[in-house]
C-alpha positions in Angstrom: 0.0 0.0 0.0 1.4 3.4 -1.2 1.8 6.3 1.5 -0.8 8.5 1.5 0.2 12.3 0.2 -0.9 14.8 3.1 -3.5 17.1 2.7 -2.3 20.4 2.0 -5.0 23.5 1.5 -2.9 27.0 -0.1 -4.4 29.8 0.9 -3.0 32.8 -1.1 -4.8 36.0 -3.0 -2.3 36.0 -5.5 -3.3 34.3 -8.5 0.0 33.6 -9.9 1.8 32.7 -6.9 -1.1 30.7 -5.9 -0.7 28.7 -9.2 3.3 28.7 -8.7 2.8 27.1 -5.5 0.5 24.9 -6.1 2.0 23.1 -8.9 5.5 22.8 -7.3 4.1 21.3 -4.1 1.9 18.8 -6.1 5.2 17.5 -7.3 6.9 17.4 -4.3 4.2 14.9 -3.7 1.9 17.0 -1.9 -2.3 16.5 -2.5 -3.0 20.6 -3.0 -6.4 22.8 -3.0 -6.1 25.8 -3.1 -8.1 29.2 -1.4 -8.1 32.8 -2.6 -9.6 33.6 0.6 -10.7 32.9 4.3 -14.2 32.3 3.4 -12.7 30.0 0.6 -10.4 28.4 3.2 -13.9 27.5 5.3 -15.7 26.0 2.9 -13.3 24.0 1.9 -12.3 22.2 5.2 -16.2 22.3 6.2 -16.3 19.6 3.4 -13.0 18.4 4.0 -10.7 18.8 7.1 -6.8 18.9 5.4 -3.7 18.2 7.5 -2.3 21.3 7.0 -3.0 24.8 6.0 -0.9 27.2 4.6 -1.8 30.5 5.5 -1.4 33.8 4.0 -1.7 36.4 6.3 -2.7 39.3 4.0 -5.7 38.0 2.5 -8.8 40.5 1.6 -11.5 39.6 3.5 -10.6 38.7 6.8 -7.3 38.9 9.2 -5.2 36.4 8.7 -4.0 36.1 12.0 -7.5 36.0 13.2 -7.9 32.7 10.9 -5.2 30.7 12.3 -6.6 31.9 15.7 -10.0 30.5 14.4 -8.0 26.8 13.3 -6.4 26.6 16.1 -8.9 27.2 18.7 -11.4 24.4 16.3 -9.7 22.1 14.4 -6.4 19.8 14.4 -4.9 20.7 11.6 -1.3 21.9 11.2 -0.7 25.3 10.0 1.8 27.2 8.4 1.9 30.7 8.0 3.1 32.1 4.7 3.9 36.0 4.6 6.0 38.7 3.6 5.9 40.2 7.0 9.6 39.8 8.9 9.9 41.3 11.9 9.9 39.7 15.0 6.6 41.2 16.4 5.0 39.5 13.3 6.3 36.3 13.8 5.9 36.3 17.6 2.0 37.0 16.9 1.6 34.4 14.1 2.7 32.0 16.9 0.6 33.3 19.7 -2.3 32.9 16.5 -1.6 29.1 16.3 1.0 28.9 13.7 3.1 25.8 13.9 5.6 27.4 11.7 6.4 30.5 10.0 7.9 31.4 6.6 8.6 34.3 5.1 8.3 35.3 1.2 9.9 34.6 -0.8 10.2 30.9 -0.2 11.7 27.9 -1.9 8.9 25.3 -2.2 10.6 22.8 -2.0 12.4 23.6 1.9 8.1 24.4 2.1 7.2 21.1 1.2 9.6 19.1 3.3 8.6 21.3 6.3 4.7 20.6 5.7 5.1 16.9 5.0 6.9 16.5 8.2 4.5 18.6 10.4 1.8 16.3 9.1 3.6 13.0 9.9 4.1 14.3 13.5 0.6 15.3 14.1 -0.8 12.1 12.6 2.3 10.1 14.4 1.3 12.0 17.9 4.0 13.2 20.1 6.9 10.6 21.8 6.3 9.7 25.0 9.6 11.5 25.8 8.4 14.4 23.9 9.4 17.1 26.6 10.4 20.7 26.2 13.3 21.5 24.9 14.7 24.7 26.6 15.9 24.3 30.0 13.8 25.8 33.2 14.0 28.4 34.2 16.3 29.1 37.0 14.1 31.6 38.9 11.8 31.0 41.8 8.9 33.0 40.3 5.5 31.2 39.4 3.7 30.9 36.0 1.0 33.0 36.1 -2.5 32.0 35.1 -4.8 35.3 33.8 -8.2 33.9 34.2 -10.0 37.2 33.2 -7.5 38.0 30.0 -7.2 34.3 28.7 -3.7 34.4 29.1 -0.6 32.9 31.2 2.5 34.8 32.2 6.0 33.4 32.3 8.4 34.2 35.6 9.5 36.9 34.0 6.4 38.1 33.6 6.5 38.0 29.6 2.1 37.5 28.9 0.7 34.6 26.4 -2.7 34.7 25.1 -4.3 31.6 24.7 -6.7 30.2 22.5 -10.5 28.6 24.6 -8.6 25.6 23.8 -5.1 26.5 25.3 -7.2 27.7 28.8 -8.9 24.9 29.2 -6.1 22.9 29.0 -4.1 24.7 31.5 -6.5 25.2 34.0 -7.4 21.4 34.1 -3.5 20.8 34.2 -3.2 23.2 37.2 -5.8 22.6 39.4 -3.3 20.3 41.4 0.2 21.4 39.7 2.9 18.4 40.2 0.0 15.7 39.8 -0.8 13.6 36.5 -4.1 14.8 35.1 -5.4 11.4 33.5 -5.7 11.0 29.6 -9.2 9.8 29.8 -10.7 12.5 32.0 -8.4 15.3 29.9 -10.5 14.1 26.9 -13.8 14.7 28.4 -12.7 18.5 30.0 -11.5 19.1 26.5 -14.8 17.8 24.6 -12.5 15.5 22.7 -14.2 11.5 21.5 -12.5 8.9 23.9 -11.3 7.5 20.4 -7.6 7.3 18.6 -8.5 10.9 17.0 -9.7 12.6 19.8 -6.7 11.5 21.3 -4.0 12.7 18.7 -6.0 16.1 18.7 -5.1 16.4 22.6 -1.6 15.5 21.7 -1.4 17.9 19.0 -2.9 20.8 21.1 -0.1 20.1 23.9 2.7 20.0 21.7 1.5 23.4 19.9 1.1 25.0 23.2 4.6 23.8 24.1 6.0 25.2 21.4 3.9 28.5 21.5 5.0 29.1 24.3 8.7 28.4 24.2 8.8 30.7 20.8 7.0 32.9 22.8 8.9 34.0 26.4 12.2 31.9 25.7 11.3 29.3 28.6 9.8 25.8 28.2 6.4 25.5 29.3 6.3 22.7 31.9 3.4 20.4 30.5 5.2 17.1 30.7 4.0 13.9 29.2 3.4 10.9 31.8 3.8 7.5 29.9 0.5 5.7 30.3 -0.8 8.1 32.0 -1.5 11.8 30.6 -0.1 14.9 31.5 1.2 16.9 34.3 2.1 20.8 34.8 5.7 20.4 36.5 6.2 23.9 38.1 4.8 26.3 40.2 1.8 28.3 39.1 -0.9 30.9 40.3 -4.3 32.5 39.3 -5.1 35.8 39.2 
């Protein structure tokens, strides 16, 4: 049996590079639609769900930001954001949105093709059950902060995240009792996720984006660790406001 291509919907306004795009990720092996808009975009995955969007931010009738905010918040998919915009505050937004990885115009489709291929085979794979952050802890003594009233949660040194319905919801079932496993089965049913193989790789995939969120976001890992056979656990200090 062959492997199966992953799913790729383009989002992009431009005509021509929409075609450009298109055509060379198809023969990097990649099964492509393509969207000339968000309202495009959400008919399409209404019919379909894809395994990964890529995402252009500048698109004429809605934010893009405000799209992958949407994804991420309802659906599993991975996403990629696509843009001409550089700096640092862009790209630091376009991962608070959702983005699992950010590109910038222009970009060689085939380094864009690798990249979405693998996100897809880790999302469908699931994370390793060794799959902890990657930065070191922080060395200081100061709590994460939970902001129950602005959705977001604040590093030690007091650097802010907003978080997606999603993203809350996970944290504050994680850190009702911080340092203690929060079981898989009962994280499923919090989270509205089907006690099944899917609605288990969409819990996975929503703790490994927060992770890495997070991380691209302050500079510290965020202490969700994985607890084999078990679920997940928030390792560190934490408070509410």
């Amino acid at each position: 049996m062959g492997v199966v291509a992953p799913r790729v919907v383009l989002v992009e306004d431009d005509v021509d590079l929409r075609e450009l795009l298109a055509h060379c990720l198809s023969s990097q092996g990649l099964a492509v639609t393509t969207a000339g808009s968000g309202l495009e975009l959400y008919q399409q995955i209404a019919k379909e769900p894809a395994d990964i969007v890529i995402l252009d931010i500048g698109l004429p009738d809605q934010d893009g930001y405000a799209i992958a905010s949407f994804l991420r918040a309802n659906t599993n998919m991975g996403l990629i954001i696509l843009t001409a915009r550089s700096r640092v505050d862009d790209r630091l937004k376009g991962f608070t949105s959702g983005a699992d990885l950010y590109f910038v115009k222009p970009v060689d489709c085939r380094e864009l093709a690798i990249a979405a291929t693998n996100l897809a085979r880790r999302l469908a794979a699931g994370p390793d059950v060794n799959d902890l952050p990657t930065l070191q802890a922080p060395s200081s003594s100061e709590p994460w902060v939970l902001d129950n009233a602005r959705w977001s949660i604040l590093s030690p040194r007091g650097l802010p995240v907003r978080l997606t319905a999603k993203e809350f919801d996970l944290v504050v079932a994680l850190t009702q009792d911080p340092g203690r496993a929060v079981d898989r089965t009962a994280l499923l049913e919090m989270l509205d996720y089907a006690n099944t193989v899917q609605g288990s790789r969409g819990l996975d995939a929503l703790v490994s984006r927060l992770r890495r969120k997070i991380e691209a976001a302050v500079g510290e890992a965020f202490p969700i660790q994985t607890v084999h056979a078990k679920g997940y656990l928030f390792s560190a200090p934490i408070k509410q406001l």
